[in-house]
N, C-alpha and C positions, 0 to 999 in steps of 0.2 A: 504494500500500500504506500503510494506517495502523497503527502500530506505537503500541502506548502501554508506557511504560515505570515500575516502581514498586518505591519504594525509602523506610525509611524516613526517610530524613536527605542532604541535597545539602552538610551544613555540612563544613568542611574539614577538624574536629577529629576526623570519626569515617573521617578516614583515607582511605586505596585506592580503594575502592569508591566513594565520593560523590562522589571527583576523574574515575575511571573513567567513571562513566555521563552524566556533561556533556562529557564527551570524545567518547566511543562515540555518543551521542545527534547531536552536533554533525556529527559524521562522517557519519553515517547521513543528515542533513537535505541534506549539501553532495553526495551521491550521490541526491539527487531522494528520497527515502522520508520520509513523513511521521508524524515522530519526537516524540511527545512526553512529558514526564514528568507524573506526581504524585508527591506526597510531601508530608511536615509541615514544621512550620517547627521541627524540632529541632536545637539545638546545643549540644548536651551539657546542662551544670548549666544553659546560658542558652534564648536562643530565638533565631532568627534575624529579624531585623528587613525583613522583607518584605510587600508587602500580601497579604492573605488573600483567595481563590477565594471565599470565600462575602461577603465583603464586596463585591470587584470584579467579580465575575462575569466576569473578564478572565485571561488568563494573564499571569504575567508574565515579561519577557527577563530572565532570569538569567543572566548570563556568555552571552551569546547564545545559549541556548538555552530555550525555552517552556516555562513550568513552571506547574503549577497548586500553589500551598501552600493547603495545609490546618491548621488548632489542635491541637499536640498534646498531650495532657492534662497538667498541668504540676504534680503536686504535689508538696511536699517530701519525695517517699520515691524515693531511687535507683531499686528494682527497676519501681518502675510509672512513674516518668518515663520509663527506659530501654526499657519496652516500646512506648512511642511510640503511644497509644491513639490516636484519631480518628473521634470520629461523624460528624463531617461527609463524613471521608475515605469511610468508609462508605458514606455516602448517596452520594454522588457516583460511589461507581463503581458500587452496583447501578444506579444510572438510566443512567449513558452509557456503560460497559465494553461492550456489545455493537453500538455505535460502531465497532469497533477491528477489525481483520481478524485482530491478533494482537499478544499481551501476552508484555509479558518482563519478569519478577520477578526483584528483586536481594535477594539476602541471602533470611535463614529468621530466625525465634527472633523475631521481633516481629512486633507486629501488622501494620504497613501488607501485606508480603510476605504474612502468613497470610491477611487476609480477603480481599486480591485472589487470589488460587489460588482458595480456595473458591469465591467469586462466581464465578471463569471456569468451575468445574466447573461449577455447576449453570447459566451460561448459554450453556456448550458452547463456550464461545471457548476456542481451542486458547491456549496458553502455553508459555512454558519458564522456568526458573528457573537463575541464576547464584548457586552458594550460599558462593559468596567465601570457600570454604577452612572454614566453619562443618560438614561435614562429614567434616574432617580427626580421627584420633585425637584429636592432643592436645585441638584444642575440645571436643569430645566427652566430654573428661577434667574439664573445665571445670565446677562444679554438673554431674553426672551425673545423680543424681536429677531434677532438674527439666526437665534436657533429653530424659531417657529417658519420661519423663512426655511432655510436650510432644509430642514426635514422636511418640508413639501415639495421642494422642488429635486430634493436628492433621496434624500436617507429613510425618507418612509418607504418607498417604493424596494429599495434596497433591501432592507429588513422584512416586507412582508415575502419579497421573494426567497430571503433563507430557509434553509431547513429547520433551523430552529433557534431562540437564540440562546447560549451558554450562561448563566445568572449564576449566580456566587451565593445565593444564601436565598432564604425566603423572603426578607423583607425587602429585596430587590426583586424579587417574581410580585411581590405584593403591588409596589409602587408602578411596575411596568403597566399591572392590570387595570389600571386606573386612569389610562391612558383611551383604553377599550379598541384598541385595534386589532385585538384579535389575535395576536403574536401566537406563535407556538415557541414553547421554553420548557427548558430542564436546569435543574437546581443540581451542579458539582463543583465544590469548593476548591481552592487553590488548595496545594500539596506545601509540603515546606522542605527544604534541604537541611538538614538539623545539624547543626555546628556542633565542630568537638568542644565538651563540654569543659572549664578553665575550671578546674580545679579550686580557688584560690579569687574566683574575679570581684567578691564583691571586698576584700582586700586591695586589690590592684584599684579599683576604680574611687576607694576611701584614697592610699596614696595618689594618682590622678592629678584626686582633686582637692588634696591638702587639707581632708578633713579629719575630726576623732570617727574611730570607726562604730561609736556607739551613732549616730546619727543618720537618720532614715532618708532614703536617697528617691525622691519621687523624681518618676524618667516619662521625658516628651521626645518623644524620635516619631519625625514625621515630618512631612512638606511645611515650609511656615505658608500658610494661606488664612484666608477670612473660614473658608470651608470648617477649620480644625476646632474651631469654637475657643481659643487662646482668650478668646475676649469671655470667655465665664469661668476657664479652669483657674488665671491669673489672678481673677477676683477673688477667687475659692480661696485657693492659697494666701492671697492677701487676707482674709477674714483670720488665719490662725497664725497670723506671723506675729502680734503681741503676746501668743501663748506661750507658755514656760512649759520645762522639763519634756515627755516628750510628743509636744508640739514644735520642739526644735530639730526643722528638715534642712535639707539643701533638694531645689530644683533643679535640674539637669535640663537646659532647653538642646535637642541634638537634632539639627535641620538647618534647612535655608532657606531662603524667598526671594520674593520681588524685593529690592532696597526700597522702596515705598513701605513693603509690607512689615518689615525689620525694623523699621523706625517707628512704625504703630508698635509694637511688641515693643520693642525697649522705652516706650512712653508708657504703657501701660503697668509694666515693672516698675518703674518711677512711681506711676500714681499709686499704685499698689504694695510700697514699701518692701519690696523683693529684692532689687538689685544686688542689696550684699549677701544674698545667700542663693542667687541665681548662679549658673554658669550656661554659659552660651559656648559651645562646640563648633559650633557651625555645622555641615553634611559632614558624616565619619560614616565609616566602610571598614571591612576589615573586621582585624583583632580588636580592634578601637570597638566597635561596635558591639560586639561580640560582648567584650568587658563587661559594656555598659547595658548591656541586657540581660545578661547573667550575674551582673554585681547591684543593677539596682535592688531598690524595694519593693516599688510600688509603678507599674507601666501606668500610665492616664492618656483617653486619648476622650477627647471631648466632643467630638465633629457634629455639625450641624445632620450632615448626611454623611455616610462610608457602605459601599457596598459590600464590603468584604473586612479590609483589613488587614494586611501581611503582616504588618507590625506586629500586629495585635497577637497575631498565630508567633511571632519570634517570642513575643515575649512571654508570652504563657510554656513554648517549647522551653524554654528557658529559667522556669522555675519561677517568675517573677507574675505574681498576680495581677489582674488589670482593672481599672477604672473607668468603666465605658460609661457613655450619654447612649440613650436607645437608637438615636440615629445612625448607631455603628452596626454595620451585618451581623457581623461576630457575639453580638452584645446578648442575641437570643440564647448561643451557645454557653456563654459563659453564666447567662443565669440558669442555667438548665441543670449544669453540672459543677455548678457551685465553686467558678474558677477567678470569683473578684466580686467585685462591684460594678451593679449596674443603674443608671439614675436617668430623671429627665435632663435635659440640657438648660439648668436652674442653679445657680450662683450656690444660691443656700443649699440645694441638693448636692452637689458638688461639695460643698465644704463640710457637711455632714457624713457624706461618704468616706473623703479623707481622715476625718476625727476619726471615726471607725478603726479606719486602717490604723494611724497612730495611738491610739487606745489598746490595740490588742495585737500588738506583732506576733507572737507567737501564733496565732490562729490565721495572720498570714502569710508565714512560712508555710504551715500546713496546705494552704489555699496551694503554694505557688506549686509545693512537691507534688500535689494531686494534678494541678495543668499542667505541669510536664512530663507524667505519664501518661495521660490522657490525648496528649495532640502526639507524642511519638508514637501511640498504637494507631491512630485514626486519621493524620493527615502526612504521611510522608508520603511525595511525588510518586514511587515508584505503583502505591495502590491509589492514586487518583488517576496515575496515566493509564493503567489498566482498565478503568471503568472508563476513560474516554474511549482507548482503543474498541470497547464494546460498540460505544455511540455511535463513531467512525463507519465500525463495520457493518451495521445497522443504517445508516444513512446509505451505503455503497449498497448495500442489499434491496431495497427498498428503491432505488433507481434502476436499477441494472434490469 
């Protein structure tokens, strides 16, 4: 079976998805199916420093998986670098997409994901499309005009012609049905690559960051965006920063953003009496990473809306309890089998959740040791690429 996979960005600054489908893909290859990507060499304001398909005419190992990059139109205007153009991408998959026994489309709202749909429509190659939470309300809420445009004139039509779409959790099959177009969809969660486990990290990460190691370490690893709800966890946190004994934390903020959106975030640590007990990281990767999600205390991730969540699955693999708002996919999991705190996306609910946490550390050490048995028996890549390979096989069946 040849699966070709398309996406427009493999870089690591555009998050979940890019980390996702070198995972997924990887998986898929180490189960015999023959798994490959395109995409641009987008990364963000930069480019990703790769050789290019139309230079090499070769694919290249990316993180050990076979990628074709392509040029994505690069001018200095936010909205048209962001939609990641591509003529060569183009040309490239009307001559060889019909190669492929079957296409699987990541994300919507740019172009690599729109022109490949089209081109499978008119070359009858079946497809499906993963639209990574971009069909969630609040995205939706997001430029409305422009997206409500868009989808009529491109991406509805696209998507009704898929075989079906891939959804990550329920309450993304929930929010899609609310739309009432009738989709057809199946609910399979991402997989995780489970890192070797540090011994020793929540030591490593007290030295770090020059603290006593009796001090509880709440961790934000995630995109800095409006989306993350920063503007209620920061609040939160500021309501117990006059508390004594142990309400005395350090916040770990570990991401990046727009420099607009970076200067909101360290104003609101300002107003919120945080700054000396914040640390700002910036994007970390790696061992760095690793550390810091197997050394914190406490994951928190606040989002107005998350369709899924990778983090969220890192940090629970990693022994480290979470703090969701219910607009997180994950959030239903983790109340279900009792792996954190779950609340509305409410200031006060937020900072009640925390006291919790710091009130009774011993019972969430317990939490964190139960999540990461819990996500190592039930979401490792190798048994989600398996139940895709079923989907697969079942869509080729079902045409043929």
């Amino acid at each position: 079976m040849k699966v070709l996979h398309i996406i427009p960005s493999v870089a690591s600054v555009r998050g979940g998805p890019s980390q996702s489908i070198l995972e997924m893909v990887s998986a898929l290859r180490s189960q015999g199916i023959d798994a490959e990507i395109v995409t641009t060499n987008d990364n963000g304001k930069n480019l990703l420093d790769v050789p290019l398909y139309q230079v090499t005419n070769q694919f290249v190992e990316y993180k050990n998986v076979p990628i074709r990059f392509f040029p994505r139109f690069s001018p200095n205007i936010h909205a048209v670098r962001e939609f990641s153009f591509s003529r060569s991408l183009t040309t490239w998959l009307w001559r060889h997409i019909s190669e492929y026994d079957l296409v699987h489309v990541h994300t919507i709202f740019s172009y690599a994901p729109t022109i490949a749909m089209a081109i499978a429509r008119i070359k009858k190659i079946p497809y499906i499309n993963t639209p990574c939470g971009m069909l969630c309300e609040w995205s939706l809420e997001q430029k409305p005009l422009k997206k409500e445009i868009y989808l009529r004139l491109f991406e509805k039509a696209n998507l009704q012609a898929s075989q079906f779409l891939h959804l990550s959790s329920t309450q993304e099959q929930q929010e899609l049905e609310l739309l009432g177009w009738n989709l057809s969809s199946l609910i399979l969660p991402y997989g995780l690559a489970l890192p070797a486990a540090i011994a020793n990290a929540r030591e490593q990460l007290h030295q770090m960051l020059n603290l006593p190691t009796e001090t509880p370490v709440i961790l934000f690893l995630s995109r800095l965006h409006l989306k993350k709800g920063l503007d209620y966890l920061i609040p939160a946190l500021g309501k117990l920063r006059d508390c004594t004994g142990h309400h005395n934390f350090a916040f770990v903020l570990a991401g990046s953003g727009s420099a607009e959106y970076e200067a909101e975030v360290e104003r609101l640590l300002q107003e919120n009496y945080l700054a000396d007990r914040t640390y700002k990281l910036g994007f970390i990767a790696g061992e760095k990473k690793n550390i810091c999600l197997q050394g914190a205390d406490l994951y928190a991730l606040t989002s107005h809306s998350e369709n899924f969540g990778i983090a969220v699955l890192e940090a629970l693999a990693s022994g480290t309890p979470a703090l969701l708002t219910t607009g997180v996919g994950l959030s239903d999991l983790v109340k279900e089998q009792d792996l954190g705190w779950v609340v509305d996306l409410e200031i006060e609910a937020i900072a009640t959740a925390i006291q919790d946490f710091l009130e009774h550390p011993q019972i969430a050490s317990q939490i964190g040791d139960r999540a990461a048995q819990y996500v190592s028996k039930n979401y490792t890549w190798s048994e989600i690429a398996n139940r895709l390979i079923v989907i697969y096989k079942n869509i080729l069946r079902i045409k043929a």
